[in-house]
PyMOL Python script that loads the backbone (N, CA, C, O; Angstrom):
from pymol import cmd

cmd.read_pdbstr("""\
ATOM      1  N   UNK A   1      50.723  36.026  32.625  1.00  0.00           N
ATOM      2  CA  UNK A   1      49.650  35.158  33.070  1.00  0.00           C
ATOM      3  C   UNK A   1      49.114  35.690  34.396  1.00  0.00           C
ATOM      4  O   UNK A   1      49.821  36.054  35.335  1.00  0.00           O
ATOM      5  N   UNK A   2      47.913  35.692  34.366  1.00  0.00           N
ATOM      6  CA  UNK A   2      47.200  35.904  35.613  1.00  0.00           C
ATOM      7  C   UNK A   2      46.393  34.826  36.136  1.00  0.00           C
ATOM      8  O   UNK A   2      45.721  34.043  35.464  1.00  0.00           O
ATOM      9  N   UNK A   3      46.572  34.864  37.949  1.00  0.00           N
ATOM     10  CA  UNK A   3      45.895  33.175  38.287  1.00  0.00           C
ATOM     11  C   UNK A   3      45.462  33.473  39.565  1.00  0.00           C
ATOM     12  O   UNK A   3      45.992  34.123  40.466  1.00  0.00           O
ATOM     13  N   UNK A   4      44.363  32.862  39.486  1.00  0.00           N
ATOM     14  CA  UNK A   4      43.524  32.773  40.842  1.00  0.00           C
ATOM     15  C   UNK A   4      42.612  31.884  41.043  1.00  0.00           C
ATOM     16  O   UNK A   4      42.244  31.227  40.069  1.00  0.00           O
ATOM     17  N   UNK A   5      41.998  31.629  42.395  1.00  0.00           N
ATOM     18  CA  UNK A   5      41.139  30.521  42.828  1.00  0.00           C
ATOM     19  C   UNK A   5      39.800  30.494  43.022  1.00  0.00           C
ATOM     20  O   UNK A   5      39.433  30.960  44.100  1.00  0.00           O
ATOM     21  N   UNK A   6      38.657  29.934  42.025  1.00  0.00           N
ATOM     22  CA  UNK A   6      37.795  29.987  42.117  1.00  0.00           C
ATOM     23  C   UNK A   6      36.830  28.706  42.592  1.00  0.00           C
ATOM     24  O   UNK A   6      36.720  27.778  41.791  1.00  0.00           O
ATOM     25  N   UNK A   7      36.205  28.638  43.730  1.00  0.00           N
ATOM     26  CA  UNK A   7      35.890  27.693  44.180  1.00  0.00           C
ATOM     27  C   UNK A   7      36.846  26.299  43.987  1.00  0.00           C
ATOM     28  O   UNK A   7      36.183  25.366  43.534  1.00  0.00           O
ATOM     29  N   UNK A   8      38.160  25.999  44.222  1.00  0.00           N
ATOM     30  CA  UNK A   8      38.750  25.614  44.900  1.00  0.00           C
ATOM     31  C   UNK A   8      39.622  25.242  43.343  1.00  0.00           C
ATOM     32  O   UNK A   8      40.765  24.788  43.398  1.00  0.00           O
ATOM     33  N   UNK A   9      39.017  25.464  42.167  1.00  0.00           N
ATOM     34  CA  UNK A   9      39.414  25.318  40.416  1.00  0.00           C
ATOM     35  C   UNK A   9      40.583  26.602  40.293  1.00  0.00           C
ATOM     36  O   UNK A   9      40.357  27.723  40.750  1.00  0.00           O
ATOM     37  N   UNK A  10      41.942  26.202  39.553  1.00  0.00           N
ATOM     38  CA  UNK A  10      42.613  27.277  39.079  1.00  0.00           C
ATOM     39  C   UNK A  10      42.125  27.778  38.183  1.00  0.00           C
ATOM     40  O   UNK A  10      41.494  26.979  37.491  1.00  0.00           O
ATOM     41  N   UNK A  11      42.112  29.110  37.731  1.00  0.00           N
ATOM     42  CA  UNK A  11      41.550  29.813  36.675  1.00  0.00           C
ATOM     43  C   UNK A  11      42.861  30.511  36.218  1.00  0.00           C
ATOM     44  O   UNK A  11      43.576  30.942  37.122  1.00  0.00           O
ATOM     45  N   UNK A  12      43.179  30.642  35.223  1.00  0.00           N
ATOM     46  CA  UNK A  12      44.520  30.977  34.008  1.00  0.00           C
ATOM     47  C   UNK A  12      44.106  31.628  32.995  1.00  0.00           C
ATOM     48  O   UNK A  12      43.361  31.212  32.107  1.00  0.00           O
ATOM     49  N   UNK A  13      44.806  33.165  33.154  1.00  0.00           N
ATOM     50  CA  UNK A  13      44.557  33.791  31.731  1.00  0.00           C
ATOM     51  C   UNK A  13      45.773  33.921  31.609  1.00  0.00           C
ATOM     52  O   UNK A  13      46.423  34.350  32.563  1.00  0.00           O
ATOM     53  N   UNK A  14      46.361  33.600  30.464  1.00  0.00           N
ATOM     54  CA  UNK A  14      47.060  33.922  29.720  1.00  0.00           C
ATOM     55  C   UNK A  14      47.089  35.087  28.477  1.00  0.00           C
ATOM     56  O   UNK A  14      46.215  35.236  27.622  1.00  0.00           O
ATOM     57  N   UNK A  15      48.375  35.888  28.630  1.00  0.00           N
ATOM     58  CA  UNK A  15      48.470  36.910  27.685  1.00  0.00           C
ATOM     59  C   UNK A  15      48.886  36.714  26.901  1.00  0.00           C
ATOM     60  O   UNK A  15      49.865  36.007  27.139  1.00  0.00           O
ATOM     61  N   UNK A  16      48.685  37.067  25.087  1.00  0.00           N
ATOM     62  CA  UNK A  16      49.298  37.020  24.045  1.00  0.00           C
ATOM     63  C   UNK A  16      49.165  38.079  23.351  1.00  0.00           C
ATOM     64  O   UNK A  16      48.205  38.840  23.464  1.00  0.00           O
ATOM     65  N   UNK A  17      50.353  38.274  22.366  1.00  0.00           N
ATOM     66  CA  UNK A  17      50.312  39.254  21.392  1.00  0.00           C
ATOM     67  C   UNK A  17      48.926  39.995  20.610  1.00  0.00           C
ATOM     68  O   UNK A  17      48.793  41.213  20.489  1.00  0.00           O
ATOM     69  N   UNK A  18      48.009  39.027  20.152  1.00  0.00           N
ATOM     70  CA  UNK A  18      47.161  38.817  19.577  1.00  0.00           C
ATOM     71  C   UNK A  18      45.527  38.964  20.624  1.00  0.00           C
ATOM     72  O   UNK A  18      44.363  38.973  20.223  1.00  0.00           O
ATOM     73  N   UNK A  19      46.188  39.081  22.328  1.00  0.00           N
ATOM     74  CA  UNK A  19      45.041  38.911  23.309  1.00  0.00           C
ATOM     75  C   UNK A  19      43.725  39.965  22.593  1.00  0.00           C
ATOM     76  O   UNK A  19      42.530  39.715  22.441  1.00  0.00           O
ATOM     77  N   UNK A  20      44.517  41.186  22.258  1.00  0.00           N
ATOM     78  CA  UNK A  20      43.258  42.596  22.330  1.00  0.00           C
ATOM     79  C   UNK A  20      42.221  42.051  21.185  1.00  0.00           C
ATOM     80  O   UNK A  20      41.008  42.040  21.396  1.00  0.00           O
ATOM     81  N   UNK A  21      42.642  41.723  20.291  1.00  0.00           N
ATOM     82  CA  UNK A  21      41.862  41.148  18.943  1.00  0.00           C
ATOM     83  C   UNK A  21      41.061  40.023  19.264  1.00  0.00           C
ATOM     84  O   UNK A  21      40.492  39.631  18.245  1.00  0.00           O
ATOM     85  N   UNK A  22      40.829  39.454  20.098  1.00  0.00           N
ATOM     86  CA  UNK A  22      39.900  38.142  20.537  1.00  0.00           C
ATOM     87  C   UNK A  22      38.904  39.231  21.179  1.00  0.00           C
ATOM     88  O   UNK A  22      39.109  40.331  21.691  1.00  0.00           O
ATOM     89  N   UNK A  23      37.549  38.350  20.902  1.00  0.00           N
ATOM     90  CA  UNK A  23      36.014  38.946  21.391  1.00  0.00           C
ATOM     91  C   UNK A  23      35.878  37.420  21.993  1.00  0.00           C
ATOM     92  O   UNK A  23      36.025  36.354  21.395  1.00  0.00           O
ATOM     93  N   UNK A  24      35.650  37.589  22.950  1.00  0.00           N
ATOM     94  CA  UNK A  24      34.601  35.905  24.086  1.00  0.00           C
ATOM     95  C   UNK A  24      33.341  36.351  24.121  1.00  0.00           C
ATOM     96  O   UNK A  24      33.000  37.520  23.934  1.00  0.00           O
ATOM     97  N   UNK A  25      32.632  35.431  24.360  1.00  0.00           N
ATOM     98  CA  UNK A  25      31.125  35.863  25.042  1.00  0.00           C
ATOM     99  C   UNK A  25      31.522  35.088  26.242  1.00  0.00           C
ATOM    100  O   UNK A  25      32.474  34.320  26.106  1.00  0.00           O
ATOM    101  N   UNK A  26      31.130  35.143  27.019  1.00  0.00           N
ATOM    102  CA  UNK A  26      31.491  34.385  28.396  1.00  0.00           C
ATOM    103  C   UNK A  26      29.397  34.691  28.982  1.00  0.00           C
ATOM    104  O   UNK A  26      28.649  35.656  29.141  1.00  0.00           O
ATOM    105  N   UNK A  27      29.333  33.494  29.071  1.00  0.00           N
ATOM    106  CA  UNK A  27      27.678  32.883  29.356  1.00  0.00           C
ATOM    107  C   UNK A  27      27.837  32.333  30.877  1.00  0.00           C
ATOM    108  O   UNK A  27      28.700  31.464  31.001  1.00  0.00           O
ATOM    109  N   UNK A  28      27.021  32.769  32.242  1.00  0.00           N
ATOM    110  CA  UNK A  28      27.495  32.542  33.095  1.00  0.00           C
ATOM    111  C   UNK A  28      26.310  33.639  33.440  1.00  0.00           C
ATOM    112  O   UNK A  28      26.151  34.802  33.067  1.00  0.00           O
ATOM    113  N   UNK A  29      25.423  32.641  34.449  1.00  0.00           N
ATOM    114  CA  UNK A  29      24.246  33.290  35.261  1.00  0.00           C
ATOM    115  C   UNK A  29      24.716  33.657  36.702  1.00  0.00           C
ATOM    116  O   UNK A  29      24.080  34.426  37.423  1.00  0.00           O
ATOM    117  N   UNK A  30      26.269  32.844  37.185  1.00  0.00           N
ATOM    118  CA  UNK A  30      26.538  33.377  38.362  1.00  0.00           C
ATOM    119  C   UNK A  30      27.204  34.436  38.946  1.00  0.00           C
ATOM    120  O   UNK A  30      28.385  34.242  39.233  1.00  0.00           O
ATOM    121  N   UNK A  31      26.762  35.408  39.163  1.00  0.00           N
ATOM    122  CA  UNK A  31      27.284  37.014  39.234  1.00  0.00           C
ATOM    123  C   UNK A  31      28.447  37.361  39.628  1.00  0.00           C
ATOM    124  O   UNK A  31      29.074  38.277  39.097  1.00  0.00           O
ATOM    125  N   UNK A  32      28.894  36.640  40.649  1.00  0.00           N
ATOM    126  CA  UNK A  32      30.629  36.579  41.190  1.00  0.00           C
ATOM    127  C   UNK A  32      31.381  35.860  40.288  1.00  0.00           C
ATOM    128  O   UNK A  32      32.383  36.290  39.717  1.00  0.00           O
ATOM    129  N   UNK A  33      30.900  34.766  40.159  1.00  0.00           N
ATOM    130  CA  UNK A  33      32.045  34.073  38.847  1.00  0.00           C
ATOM    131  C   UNK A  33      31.897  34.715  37.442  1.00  0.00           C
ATOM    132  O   UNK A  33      32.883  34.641  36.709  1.00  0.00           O
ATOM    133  N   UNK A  34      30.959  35.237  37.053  1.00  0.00           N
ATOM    134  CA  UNK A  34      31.133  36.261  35.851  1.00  0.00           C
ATOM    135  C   UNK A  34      31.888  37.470  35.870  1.00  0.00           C
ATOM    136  O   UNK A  34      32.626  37.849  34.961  1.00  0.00           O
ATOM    137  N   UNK A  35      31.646  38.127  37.072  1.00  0.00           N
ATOM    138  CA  UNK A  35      32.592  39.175  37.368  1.00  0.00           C
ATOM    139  C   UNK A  35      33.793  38.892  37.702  1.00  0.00           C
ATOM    140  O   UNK A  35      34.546  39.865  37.686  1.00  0.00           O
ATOM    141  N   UNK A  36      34.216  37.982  37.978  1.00  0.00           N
ATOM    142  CA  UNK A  36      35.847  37.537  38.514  1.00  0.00           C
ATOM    143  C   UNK A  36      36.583  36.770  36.899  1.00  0.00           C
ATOM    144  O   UNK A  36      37.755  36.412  36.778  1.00  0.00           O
ATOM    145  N   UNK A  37      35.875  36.712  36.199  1.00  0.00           N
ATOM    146  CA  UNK A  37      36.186  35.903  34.727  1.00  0.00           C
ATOM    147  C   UNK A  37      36.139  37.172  34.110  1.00  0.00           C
ATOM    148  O   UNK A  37      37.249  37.315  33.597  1.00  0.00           O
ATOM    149  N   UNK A  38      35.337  38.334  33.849  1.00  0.00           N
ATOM    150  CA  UNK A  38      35.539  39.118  33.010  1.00  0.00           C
ATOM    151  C   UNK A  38      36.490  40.243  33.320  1.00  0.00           C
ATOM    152  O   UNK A  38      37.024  40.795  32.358  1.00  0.00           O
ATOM    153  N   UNK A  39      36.791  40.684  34.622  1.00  0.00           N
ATOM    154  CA  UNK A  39      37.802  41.035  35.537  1.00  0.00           C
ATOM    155  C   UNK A  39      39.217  40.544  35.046  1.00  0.00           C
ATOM    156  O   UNK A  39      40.084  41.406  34.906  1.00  0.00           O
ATOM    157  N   UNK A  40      39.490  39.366  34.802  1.00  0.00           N
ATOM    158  CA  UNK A  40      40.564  38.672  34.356  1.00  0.00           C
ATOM    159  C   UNK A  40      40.917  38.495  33.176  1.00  0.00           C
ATOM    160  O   UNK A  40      42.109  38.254  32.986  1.00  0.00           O
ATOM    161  N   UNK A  41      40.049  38.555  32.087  1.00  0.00           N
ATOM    162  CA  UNK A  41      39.653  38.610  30.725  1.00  0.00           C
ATOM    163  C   UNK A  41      39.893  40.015  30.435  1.00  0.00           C
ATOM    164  O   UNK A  41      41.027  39.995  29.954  1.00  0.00           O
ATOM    165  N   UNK A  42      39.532  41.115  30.441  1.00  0.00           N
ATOM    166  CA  UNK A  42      39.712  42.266  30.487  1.00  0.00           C
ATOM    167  C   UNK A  42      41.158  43.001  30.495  1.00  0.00           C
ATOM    168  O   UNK A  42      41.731  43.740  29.694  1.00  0.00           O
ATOM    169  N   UNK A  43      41.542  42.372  31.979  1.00  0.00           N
ATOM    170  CA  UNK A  43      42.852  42.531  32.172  1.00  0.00           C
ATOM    171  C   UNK A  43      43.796  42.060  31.370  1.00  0.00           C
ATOM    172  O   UNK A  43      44.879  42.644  31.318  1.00  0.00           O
ATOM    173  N   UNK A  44      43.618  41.249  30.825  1.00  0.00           N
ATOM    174  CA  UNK A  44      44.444  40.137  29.591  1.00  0.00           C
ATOM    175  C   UNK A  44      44.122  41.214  28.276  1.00  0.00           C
ATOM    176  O   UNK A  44      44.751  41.093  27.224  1.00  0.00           O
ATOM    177  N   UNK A  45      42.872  42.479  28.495  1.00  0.00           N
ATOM    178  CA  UNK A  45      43.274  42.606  26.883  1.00  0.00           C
ATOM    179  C   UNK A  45      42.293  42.008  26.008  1.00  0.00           C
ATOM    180  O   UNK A  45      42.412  42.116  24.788  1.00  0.00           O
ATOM    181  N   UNK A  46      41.387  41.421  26.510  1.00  0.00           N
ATOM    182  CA  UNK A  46      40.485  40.251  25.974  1.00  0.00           C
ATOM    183  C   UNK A  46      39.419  41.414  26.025  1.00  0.00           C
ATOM    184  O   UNK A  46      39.344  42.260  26.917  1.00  0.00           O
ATOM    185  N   UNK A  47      38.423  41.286  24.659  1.00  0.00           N
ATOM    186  CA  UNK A  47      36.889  42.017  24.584  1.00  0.00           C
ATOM    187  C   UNK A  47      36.109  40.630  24.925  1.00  0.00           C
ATOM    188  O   UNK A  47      36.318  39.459  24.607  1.00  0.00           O
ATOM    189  N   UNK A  48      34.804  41.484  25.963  1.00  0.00           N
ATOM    190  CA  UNK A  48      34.296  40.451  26.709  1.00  0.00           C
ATOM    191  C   UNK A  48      32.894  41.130  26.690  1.00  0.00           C
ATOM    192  O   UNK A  48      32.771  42.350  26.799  1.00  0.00           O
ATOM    193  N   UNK A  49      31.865  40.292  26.548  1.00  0.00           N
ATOM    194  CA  UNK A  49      30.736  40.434  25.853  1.00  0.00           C
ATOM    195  C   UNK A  49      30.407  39.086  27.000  1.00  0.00           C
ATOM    196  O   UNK A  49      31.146  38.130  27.235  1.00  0.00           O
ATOM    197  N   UNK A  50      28.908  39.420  27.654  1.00  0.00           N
ATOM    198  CA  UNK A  50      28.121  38.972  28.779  1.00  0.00           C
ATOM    199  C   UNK A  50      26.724  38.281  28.490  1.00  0.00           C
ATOM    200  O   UNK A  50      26.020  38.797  27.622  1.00  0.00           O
ATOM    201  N   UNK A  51      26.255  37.114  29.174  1.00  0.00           N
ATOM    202  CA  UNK A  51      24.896  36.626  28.687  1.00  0.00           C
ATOM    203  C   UNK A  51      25.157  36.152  30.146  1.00  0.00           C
ATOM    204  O   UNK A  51      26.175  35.810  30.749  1.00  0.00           O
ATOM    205  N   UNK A  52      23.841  36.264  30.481  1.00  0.00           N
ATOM    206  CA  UNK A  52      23.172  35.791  31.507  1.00  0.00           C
ATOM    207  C   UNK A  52      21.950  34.670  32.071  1.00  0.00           C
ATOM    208  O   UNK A  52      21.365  34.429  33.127  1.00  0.00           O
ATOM    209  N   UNK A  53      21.973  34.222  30.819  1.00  0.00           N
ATOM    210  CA  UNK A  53      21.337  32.419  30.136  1.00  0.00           C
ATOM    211  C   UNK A  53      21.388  32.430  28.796  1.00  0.00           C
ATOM    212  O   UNK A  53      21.813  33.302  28.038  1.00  0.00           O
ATOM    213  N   UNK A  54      20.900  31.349  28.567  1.00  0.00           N
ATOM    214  CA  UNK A  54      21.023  30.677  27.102  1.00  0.00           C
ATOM    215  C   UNK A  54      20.162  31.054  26.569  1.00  0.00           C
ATOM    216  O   UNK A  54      19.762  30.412  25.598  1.00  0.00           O
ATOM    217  N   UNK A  55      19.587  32.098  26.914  1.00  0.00           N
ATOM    218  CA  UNK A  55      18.354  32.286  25.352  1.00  0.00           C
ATOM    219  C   UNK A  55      19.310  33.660  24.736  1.00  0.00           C
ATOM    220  O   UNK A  55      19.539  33.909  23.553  1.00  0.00           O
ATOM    221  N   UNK A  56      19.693  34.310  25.760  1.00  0.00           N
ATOM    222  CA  UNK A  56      20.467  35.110  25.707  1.00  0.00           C
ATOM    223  C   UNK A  56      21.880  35.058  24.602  1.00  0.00           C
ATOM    224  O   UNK A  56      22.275  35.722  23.644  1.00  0.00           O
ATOM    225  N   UNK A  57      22.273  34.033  25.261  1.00  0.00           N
ATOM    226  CA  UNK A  57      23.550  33.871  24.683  1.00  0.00           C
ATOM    227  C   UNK A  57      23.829  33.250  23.414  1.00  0.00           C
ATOM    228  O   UNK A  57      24.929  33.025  22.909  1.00  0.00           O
ATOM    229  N   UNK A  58      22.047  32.870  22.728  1.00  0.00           N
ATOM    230  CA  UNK A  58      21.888  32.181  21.674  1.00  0.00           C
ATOM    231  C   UNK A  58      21.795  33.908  20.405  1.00  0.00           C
ATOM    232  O   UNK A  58      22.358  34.449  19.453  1.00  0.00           O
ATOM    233  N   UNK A  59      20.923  34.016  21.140  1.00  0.00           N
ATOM    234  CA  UNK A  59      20.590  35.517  20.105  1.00  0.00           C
ATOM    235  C   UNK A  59      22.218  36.422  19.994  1.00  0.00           C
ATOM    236  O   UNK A  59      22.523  36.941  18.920  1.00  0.00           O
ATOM    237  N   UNK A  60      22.865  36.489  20.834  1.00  0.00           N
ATOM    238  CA  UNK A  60      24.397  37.082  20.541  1.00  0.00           C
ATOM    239  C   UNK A  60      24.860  36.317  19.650  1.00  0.00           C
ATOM    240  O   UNK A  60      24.772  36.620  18.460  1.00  0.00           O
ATOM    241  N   UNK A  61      25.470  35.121  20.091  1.00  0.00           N
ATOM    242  CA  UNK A  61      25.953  34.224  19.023  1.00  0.00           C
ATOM    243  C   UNK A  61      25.460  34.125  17.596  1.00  0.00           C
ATOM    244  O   UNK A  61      26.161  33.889  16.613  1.00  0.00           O
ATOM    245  N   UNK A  62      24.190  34.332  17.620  1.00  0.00           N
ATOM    246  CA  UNK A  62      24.001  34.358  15.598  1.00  0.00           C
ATOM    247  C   UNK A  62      23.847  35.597  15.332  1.00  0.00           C
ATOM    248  O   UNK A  62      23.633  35.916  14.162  1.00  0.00           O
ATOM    249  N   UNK A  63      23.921  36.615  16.383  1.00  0.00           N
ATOM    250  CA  UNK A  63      23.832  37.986  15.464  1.00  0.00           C
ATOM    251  C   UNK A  63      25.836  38.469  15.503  1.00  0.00           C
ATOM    252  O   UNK A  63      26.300  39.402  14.847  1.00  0.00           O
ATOM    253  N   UNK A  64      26.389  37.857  16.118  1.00  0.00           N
ATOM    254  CA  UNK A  64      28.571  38.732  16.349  1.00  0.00           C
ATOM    255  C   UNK A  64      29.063  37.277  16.131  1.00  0.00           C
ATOM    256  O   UNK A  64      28.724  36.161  16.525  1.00  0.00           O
ATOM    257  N   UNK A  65      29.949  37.763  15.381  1.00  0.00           N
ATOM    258  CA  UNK A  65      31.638  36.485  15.576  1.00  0.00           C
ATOM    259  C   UNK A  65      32.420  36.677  16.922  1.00  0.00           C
ATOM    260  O   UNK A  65      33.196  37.589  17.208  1.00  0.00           O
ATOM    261  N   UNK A  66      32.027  35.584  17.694  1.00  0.00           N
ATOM    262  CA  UNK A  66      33.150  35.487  18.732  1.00  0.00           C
ATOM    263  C   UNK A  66      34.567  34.240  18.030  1.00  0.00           C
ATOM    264  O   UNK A  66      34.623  33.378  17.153  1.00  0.00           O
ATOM    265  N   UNK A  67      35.459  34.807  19.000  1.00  0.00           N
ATOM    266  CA  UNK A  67      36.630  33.898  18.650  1.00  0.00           C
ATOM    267  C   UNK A  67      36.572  32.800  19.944  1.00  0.00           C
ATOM    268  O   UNK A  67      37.536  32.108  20.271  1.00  0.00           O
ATOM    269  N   UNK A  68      35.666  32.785  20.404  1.00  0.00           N
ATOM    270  CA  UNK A  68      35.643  32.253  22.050  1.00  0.00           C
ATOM    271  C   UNK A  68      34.545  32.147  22.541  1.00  0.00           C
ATOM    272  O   UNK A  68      34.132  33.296  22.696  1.00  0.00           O
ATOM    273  N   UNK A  69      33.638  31.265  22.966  1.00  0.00           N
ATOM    274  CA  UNK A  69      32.209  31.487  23.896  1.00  0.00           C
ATOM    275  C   UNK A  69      32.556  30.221  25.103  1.00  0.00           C
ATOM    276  O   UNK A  69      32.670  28.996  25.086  1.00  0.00           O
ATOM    277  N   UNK A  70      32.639  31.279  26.086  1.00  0.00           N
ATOM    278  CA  UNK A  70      32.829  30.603  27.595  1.00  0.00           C
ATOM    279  C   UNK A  70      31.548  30.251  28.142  1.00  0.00           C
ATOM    280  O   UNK A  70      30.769  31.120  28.532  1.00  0.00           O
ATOM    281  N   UNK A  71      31.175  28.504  28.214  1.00  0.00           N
ATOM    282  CA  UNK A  71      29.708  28.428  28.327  1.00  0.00           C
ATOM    283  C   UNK A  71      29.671  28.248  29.435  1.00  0.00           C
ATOM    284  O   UNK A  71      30.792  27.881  29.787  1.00  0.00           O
ATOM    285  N   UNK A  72      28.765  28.307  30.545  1.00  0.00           N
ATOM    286  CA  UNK A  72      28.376  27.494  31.728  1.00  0.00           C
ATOM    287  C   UNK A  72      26.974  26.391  30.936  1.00  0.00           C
ATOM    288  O   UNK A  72      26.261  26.430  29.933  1.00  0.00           O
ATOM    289  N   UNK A  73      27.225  25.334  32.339  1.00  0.00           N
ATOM    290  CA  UNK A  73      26.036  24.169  31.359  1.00  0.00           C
ATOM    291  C   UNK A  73      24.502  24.502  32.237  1.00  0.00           C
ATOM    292  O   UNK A  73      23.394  24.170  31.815  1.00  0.00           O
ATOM    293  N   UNK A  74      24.761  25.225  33.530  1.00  0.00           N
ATOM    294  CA  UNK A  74      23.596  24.943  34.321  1.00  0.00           C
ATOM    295  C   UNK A  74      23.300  26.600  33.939  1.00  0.00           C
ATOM    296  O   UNK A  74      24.153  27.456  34.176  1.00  0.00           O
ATOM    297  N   UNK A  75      21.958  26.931  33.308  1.00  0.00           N
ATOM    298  CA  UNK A  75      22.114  28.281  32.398  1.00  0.00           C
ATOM    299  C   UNK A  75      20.546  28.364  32.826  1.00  0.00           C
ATOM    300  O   UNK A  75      19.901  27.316  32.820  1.00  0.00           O
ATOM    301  N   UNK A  76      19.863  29.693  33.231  1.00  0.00           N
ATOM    302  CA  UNK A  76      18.372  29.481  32.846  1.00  0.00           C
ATOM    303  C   UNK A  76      18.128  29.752  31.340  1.00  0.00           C
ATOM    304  O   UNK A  76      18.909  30.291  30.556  1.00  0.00           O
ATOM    305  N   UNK A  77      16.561  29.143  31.032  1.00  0.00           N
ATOM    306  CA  UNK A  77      16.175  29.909  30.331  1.00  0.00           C
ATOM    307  C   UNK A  77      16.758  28.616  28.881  1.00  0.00           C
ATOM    308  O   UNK A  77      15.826  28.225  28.178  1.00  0.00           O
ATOM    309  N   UNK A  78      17.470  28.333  28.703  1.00  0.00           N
ATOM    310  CA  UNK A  78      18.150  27.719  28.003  1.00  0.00           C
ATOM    311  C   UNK A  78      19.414  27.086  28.067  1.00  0.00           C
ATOM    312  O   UNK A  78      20.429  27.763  27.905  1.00  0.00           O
ATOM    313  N   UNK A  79      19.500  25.372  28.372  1.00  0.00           N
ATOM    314  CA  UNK A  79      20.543  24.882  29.100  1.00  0.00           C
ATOM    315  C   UNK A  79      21.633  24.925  28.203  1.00  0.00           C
ATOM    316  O   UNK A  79      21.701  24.766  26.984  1.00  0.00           O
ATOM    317  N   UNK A  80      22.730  25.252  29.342  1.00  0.00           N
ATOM    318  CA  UNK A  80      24.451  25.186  28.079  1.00  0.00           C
ATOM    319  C   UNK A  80      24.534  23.450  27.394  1.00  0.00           C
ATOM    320  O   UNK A  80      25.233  23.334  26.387  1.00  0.00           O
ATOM    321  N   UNK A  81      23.910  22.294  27.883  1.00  0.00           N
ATOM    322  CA  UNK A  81      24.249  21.299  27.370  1.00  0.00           C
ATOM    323  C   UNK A  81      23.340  20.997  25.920  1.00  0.00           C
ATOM    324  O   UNK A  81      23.456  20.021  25.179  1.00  0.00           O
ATOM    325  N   UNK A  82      22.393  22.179  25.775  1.00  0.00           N
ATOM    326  CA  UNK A  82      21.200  22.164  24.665  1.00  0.00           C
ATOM    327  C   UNK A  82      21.755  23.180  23.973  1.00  0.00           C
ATOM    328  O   UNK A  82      21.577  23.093  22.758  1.00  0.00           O
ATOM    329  N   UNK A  83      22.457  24.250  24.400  1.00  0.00           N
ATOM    330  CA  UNK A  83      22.828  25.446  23.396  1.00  0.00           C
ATOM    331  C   UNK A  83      24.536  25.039  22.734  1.00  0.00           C
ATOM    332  O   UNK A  83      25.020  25.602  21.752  1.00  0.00           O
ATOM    333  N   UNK A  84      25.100  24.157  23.390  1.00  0.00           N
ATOM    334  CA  UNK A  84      26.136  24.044  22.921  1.00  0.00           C
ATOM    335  C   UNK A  84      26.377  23.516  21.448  1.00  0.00           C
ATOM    336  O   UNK A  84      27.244  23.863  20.646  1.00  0.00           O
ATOM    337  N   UNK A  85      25.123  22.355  21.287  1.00  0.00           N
ATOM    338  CA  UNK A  85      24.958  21.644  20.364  1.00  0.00           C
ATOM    339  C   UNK A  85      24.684  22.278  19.135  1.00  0.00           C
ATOM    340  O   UNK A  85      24.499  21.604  18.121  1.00  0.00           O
TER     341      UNK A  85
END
""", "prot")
cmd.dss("prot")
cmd.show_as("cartoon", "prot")
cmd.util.cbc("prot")
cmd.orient("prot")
């Protein structure tokens, strides 16, 4: 397990057997917290695939199978509380 502090929230990756075989999209317009999440994700072994708003992260999602999509809700372009749905 790897752990660290992001704006004052624990963040936890956990490693598993099975980590390398998971694909995330991880959706996240904020440049330090995307890089410190895929940094950690990575390290775990995890394939990590990037969107930088929701219009974005809509067109990935129906074109690849993720096993995982890490949303943020405050997203340009297309809000995570409208794309989640």
């Amino acid at each position: 397990m790897f752990s660290d502090t992001l704006r004052g929230y624990r963040v936890a990756v956990f490693c598993s057997v099975f980590a390398g075989r998971m694909k995330i999209l991880l959706v996240e317009d904020e440049p330090d917290t995307r890089q410190l999440l895929t940094l950690q994700l990575t390290a775990a072994r995890y394939t990590v695939e990037q969107a930088t708003d929701g219009l974005t992260a809509l067109e990935l999602a129906l074109e690849w199978n993720y096993d995982l999509i890490i949303l943020d809700l405050n997203l340009p372009k297309l809000d995570g509380h409208i794309l989640s749905r």
